[in-house]
C-alpha positions, 0 to 999 in steps of 0.5 A: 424323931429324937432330933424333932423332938428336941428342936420343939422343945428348944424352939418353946424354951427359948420363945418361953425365955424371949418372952421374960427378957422383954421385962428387962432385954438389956440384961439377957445376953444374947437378947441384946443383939435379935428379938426373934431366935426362935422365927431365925431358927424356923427361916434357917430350917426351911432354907435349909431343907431347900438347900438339902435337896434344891428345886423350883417347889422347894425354892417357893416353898422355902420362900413362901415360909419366909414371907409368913414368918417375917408377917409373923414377927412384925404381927408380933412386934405390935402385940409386944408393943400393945402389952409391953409399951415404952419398954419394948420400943427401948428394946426395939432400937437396940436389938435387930430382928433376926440377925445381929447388927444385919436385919 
C-alpha cells in the first residue's frame, strides 16, 4: 500500500510540474525530450503488470490501457494548444511524446 501510495503522489507531482514547464519547456531539464512522463509511467505499469503474470486477458487489457492513454495524450495535446497556443506548438516540435528521440 506504501508503494501505491508514493507512485500517486509522484505521478501528481510530476503532472503538477509538466504543467508549469509548459510556460517555459525549454528550461525544465528533462522536459526538453517527452511531454507526458506521467501517461509513459502509467504504459510502463500496465505492460508491466502484463509482463509479470503474461496471458490473452492481461495482453488485452495491457492493450486496451495503451489505446486509452495514447487518446488521452492527443485529447491532451489540443486542450494544451487551446490554453497555451504558439508556445506549446514551439514545445510540441522539440520534445516527443513518450519516448526521447523515439515516439
Amino acid at each position: 500500500m506504501k508503494e501505491l501510495i508514493i507512485f500517486l503522489l509522484a505521478s501528481a507531482f510530476f503532472a503538477w510540474v509538466s504543467r508549469r514547464a509548459l510556460l517555459n519547456p525549454r528550461a525544465h531539464g528533462f522536459y526538453r525530450f517527452w511531454a507526458w512522463e506521467f501517461i509513459l509511467a502509467l504504459l510502463l505499469l500496465a505492460w508491466g503488470a502484463f509482463l509479470k503474470d503474461t496471458s490473452l486477458v492481461g495482453f488485452a487489457l495491457a492493450g486496451g490501457a495503451s489505446i486509452a492513454l495514447f487518446f488521452t495524450a492527443l485529447c491532451d495535446e489540443a486542450e494544451c494548444r487551446r490554453h497555451f497556443g504558439s508556445a506549446y506548438v514551439e514545445y510540441m516540435k522539440s520534445s516527443k511524446r513518450f519516448l526521447p528521440l523515439l515516439f
